[in-house]
Every structure is written in C-alpha cells, then in structure tokens.
C-alpha positions in Angstrom: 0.0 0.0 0.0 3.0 2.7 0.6 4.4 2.3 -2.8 1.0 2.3 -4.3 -0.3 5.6 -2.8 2.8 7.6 -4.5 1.4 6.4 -7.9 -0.1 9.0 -10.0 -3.5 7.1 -10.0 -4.1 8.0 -6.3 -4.1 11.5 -7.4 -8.4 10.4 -8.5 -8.9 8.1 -5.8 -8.5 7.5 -2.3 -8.0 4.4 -0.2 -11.0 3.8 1.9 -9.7 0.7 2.9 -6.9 -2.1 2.0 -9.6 -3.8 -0.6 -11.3 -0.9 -1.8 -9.8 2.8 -3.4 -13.2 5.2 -3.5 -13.0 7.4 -6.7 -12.9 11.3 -6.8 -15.0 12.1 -9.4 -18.1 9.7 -9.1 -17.4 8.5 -5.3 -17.6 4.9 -6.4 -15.6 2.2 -4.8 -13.2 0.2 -6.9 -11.7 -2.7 -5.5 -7.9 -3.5 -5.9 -5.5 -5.8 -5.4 -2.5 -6.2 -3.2 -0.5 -6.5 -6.1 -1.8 -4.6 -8.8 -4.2 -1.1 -9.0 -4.7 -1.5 -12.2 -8.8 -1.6 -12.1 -8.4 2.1 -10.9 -6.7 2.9 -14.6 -9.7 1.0 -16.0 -12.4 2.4 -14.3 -10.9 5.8 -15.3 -10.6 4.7 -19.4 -13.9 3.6 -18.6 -16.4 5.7 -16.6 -14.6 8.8 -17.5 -12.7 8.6 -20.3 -12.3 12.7 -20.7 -9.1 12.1 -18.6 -6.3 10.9 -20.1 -5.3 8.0 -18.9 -2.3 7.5 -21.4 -0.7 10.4 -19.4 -1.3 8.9 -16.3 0.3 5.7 -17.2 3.2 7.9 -18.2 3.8 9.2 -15.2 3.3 6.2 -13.3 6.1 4.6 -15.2 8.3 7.6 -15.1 8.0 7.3 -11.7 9.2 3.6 -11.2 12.1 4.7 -12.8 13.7 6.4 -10.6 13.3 2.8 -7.6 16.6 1.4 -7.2 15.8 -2.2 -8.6 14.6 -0.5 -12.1 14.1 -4.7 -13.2 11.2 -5.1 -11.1 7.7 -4.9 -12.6 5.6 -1.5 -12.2 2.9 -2.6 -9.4 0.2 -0.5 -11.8 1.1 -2.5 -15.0 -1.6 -4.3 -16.5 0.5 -7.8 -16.6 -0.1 -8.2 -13.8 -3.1 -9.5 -14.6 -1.8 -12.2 -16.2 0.8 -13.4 -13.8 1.5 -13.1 -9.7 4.5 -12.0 -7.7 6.9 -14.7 -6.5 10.3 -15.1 -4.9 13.5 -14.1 -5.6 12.0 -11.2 -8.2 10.1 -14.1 -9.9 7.2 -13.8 -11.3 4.0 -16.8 -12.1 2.2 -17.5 -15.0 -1.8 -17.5 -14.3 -2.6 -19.3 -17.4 0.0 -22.1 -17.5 2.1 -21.7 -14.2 5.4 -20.7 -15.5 7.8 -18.9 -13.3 9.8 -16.2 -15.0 12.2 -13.0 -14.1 9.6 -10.1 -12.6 10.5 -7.7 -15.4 7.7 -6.2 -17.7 10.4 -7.3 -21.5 9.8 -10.7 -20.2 6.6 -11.0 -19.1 5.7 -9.5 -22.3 8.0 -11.7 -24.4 6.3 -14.9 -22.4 2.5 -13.5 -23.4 3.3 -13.2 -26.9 5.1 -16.6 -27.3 3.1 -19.0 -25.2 -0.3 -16.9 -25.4 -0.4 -15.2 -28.7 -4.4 -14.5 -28.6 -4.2 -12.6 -25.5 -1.5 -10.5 -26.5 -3.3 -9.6 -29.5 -5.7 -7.9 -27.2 -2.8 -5.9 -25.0 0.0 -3.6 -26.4 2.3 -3.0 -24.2 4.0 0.2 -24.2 7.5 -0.7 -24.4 10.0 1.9 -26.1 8.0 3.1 -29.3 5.2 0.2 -29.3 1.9 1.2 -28.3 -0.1 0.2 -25.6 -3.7 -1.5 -24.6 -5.4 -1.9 -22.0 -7.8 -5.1 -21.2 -11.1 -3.2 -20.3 -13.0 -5.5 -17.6 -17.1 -4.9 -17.2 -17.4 -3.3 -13.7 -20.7 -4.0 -13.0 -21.6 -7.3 -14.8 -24.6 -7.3 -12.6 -26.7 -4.8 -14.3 -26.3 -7.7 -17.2 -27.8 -10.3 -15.2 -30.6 -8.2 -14.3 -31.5 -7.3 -18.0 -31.5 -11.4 -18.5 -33.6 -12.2 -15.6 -36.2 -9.4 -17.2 -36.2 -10.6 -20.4 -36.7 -13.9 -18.9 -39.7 -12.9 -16.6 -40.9 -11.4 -20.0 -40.9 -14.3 -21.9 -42.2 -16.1 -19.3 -45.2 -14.3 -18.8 -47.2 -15.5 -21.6 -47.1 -18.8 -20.6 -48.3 -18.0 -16.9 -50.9 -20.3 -15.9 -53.3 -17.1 -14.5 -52.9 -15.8 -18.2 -54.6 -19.3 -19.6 -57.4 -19.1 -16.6 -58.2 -15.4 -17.7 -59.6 -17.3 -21.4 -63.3 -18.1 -20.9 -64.8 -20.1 -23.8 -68.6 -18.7 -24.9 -71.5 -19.7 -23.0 -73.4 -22.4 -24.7 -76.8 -23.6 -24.2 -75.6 -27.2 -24.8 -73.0 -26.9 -21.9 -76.1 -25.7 -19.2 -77.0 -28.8 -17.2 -80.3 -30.3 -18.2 -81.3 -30.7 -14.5 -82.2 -28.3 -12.4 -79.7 -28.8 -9.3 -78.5 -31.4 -7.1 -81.6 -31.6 -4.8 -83.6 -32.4 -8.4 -81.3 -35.6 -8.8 -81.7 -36.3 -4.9 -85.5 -36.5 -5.7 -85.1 -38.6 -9.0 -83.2 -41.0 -7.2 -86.2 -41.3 -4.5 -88.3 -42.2 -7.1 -86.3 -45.0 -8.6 -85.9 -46.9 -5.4 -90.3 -46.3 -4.7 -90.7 -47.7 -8.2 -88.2 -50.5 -7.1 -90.2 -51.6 -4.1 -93.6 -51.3 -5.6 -92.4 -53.3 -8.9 -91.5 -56.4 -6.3 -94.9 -56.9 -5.3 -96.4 -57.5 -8.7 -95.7 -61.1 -10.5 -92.8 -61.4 -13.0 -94.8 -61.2 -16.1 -96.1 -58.2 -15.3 -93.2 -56.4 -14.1 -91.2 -57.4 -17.1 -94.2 -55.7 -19.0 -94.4 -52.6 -17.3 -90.2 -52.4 -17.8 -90.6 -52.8 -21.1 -93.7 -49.7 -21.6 -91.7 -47.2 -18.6 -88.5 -47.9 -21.1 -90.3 -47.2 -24.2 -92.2 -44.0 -22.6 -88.8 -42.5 -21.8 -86.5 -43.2 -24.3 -89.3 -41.5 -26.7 -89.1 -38.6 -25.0 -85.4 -38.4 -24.5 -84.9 -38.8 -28.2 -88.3 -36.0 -29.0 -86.0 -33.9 -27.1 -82.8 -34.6 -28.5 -84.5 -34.2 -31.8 -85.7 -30.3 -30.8 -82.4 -29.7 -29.5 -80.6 -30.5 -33.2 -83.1 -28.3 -34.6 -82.5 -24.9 -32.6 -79.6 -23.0 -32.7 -76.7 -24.2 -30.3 -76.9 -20.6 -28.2 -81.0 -20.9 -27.9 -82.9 -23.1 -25.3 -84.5 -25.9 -26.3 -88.2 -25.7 -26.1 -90.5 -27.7 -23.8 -91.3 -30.8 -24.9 -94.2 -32.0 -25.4 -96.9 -34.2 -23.0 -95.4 -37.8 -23.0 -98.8 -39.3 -23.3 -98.9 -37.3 -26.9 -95.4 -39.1 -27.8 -96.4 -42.9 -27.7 -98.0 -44.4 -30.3 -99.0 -47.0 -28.4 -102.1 -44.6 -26.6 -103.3 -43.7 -30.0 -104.6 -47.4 -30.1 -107.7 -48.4 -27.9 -105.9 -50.9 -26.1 -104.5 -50.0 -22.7 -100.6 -50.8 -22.3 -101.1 -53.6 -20.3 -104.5 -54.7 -21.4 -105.2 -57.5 -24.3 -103.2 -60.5 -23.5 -101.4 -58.2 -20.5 -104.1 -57.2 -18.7 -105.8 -58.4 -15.1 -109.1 -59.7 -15.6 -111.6 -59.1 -12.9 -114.3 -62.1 -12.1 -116.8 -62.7 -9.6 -115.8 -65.9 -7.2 -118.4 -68.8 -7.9 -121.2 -68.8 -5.2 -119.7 -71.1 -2.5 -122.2 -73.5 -0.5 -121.7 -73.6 3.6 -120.4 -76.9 3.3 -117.9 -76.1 0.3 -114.7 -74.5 1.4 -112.4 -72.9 -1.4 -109.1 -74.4 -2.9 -106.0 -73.5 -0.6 -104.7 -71.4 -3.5 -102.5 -68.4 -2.4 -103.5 -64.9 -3.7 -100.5 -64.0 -4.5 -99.0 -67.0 -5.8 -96.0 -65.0 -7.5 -95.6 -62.6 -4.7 -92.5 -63.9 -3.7 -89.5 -63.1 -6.4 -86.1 -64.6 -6.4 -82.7 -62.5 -5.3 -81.7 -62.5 -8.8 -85.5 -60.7 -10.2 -85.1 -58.4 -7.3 -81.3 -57.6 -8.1 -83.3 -56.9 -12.0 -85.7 -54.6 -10.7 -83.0 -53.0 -8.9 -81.2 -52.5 -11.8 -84.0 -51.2 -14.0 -84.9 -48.4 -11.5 -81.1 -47.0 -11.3 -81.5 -47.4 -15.5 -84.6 -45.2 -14.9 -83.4 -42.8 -13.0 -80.5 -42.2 -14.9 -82.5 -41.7 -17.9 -85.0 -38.8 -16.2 -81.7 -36.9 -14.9 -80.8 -36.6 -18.9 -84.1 -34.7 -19.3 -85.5 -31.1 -18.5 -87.1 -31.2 -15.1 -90.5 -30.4 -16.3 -90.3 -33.4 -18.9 -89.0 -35.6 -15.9 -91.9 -34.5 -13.5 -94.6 -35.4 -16.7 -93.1 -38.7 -17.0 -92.7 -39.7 -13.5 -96.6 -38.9 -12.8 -96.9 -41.8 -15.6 -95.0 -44.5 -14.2 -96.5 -43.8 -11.0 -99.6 -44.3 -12.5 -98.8 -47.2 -14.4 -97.4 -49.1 -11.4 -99.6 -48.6 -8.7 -102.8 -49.6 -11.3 -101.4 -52.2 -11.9 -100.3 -53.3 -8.6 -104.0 -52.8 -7.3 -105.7 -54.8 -9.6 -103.1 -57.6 -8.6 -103.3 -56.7 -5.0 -107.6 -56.7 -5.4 -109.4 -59.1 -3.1 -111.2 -60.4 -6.5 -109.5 -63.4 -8.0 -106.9 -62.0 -11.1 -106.1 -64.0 -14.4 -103.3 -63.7 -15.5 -102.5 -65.3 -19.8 -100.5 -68.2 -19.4 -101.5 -68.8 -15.7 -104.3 -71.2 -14.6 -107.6 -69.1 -13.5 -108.4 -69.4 -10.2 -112.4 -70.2 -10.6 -111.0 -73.1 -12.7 -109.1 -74.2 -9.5 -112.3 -74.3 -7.6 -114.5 -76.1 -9.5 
C-alpha cells in the first residue's frame, strides 16, 4: 500500500480501505488488489474517459524509474493481470504456471510466445510500441438483471393465470339439463319407490311394465334430443311436449297392459256352507327370487338415470306416468277379486 499511494493514479482516488480505493469524481468504490491497482486505470478509461489516462500511465512509469531495482515490474502494470508475484523477483504465469524473471520485457515476451491471442488484445508500451489496455465490465450485474427481465418477460405469456383469464362462450348445450342437485336427490327417490312397488307385482307383469316405462322415456329423450338438433346451439331448447302425446301406443284403444297383458276381474263362484275354497294363495308369484329383485333393482337406477338426462319439467310429466302405471297395476293384482293372468291357470278353474 505505501508504494502504491505515490502512484499518479491516487491523485483520482482514495483508499477507503486495503480492498477498496473510492473514486474522486463519481465516489464509487473500486476494489484493488494487493498487487496490482490496475482496475483504478480502467475504471478511469472507462467511466470517464475525458481524462487521459495515457498520461497517467506515463507518469506512473516515469516514476518507477527512478526505484533502485529498475528490473522489477511496475505494481500498476496491466500484466499483472496475467501473472503473480513470487520469490526471488520471480514472477508466475496464471494461465499455464510458469515462473519467470519479474521484469515487464519478459513477461511480455512470455505472453506473446506461449499466449499469442491474448497478447493480441494488450499492447504494451515498451520503447516506441503502443499500448492497450484489457477493459474489464465493472458492473456485470446490471447484465444479469437485464437477462432475468427478459426472462420474466418471456415467461409471462405462458403464466398459468394468463390461460385461466380465457373463458370459452356460454353455450346452451353446456347448461346442465337438471335443475340442481336436490332435483337428482328426488329422482333417485323415485327410482328406489318404483323399485319396491315393482317387487310386489308377479314377473310377467313387471317385465311388461319395464318394457312400456323404457319405451315411454326413451321416446321422449330422443323427442327432445330431436328439438335440440333443430335450434340454434346458443338458444334453449323448447319444452317438450306431453309424453302421453309421444307414444303411439295410446293412439290405439288398447290399454298398455291390457289385451293379453291385462288383469281380468271375475266374480268368485257362489260357495255353499259346506264347500270350502281351494288352498290357493293370492298372490302366488308374490314372492321373487334374489336375482328378479337384483333386475328390478337395476331397471330403476337405469330409470333414474334416464330422467336426470331430461328437463325437469319433462321428468316431472313422465314420473306422474309410471307412478300411474305401477300402482294400477299393482291394485288390480293386489284386489281381493280373483286376477287372471294369460298363461296362468284361472283361479275359478281351480275351484270347481
């Protein structure tokens, strides 16, 4: 530090510390070396390049001339970035290690042989060559910030709150067809009453009744998919129709279960005191096996599936049916008059 304060660099800065030289023009810290001050000389080509540094290197050489060992590198020099101070006057490669005589002819000699690039780069002012400097970036963290902007900035496109801020266009298509969950709470209630009414009325007759409940409600799910194809894909579709106008099957006289499917109503025989009746059952096909109850099980859920597809009104229309439909039929099976049933044996038969 004593030999580097009578350089004429420390005429534009001054030592705040052994690390750190503050300058006298911009009051920015520099940090040096123990060995070499040579970032003050750059910051001064640098940051203020009005004063001329050529003359201040001058002068600093000049004044190394008149130190008693006049071999010995200048301290300021800008080899010395290129090489450290060793013993004996020595002086150490950086770049490959080698150990030379600490005089700036030699030094220079060893850059341009061994390192030709980098000598390219530095002219050394030796008798009437020229010399360069080696500028460094002072601040090279003003360049990482720029990247890390530019990064951001690409980045932000691809921000997942930039794809949640897209919203596609309201369709009527996408609105649910049911009116809420407590709607598909109260469909579901009526599956599992149709369930337990169906398993009180004989097989043949409950297989008929699936077959007429399917055919009601698939005729009006497709009567309303039709009037949806129709409209525009924005626009509502319209209310659909009364199911009992969509079945072809009321447009005949015949009643859906009546014909060969329907419960015949008779008087029982006058019976004598002394006459007692057949021990026939009423309800001889009452009772239904796991596997017909796990069916009727089955076709309610497929029921109540099929009325949650539908509008709420069209649901409520069509439930009102099959309610109907069921519970006639399960009175005239359940009615204290004997029932005939095609294919079964008729119970005044069995009592004559």
């Amino acid at each position: 530090m004593t030999r580097r304060k009578y350089s004429p660099l420390w005429t534009h800065f001054e030592a705040t510390s052994s690390k750190k030289a503050k300058c006298n023009y911009c009051s920015r810290e520099i940090a040096i070396s123990k060995s070499s001050i040579g970032s003050l000389g750059r910051h001064l080509k640098t940051i203020h390049p009005s004063i001329n540094i050529k003359n201040v290197m001058e002068d600093t050489l000049s004044a190394n001339d008149s130190d008693s060992d006049e071999s010995t590198l200048d301290p300021d020099s800008e080899l010395w970035g290129f090489f450290d101070k060793a013993r004996h006057n020595m002086a150490k490669c950086t770049i490959c290690e080698a150990t030379m005589k600490r005089n700036s002819e030699t030094l220079y000699k060893h850059l341009k042989e061994a390192h030709s690039k980098i000598s390219q780069n530095l002219e050394f002012k030796d008798k009437d060559e020229n010399y360069t400097e080696v500028i460094y970036l002072e601040h090279p963290e003003i360049e990482e910030t720029q990247t890390k902007d530019k990064e951001v900035t690409t980045a932000q496109p691809w921000q997942p709150e930039t794809r949640s801020k897209l919203k596609r266009r309201s369709s009527a298509r996408e609105k649910p067809k049911m009116a809420d969950v407590r709607d598909n709470q109260g469909i579901e209630d009526f599956g599992r009453y149709i369930t337990s009414l169906m398993k009180d009325i004989p097989r043949e007759v409950s297989s008929r009744l699936q077959l007429e409940i399917v055919n009601m409600v698939m005729a009006a799910k497709t009567k309303s998919m039709k009037d949806s194809l129709e409209e525009a894909s924005d626009e509502k579709c319209e209310e659909i129709e009364d199911p009992s106008n969509l079945h072809t099957y009321e447009s005949n006289t015949e009643d859906p279960i009546t014909d060969q499917h329907t419960f015949e109503l008779k008087k029982r025989p006058h019976l004598s005191k002394t006459e007692k009746a057949p021990n026939v059952s009423t309800h001889p096909e009452k009772r239904l096996g796991g596997r017909e109850e796990k069916q009727i099980e089955d076709f309610g859920q497929y029921i109540t599936s099929l009325l949650k597809c539908l509008k709420m009104d069209t649901s409520a229309q069509l439930q009102m049916e099959i309610v109907k439909m069921v519970i006639t039929a399960r009175l005239k099976y359940l009615s204290r008059y004997p029932l005939v049933i095609q294919g079964l044996i008729e119970l005044q038969e069995n009592m004559t």
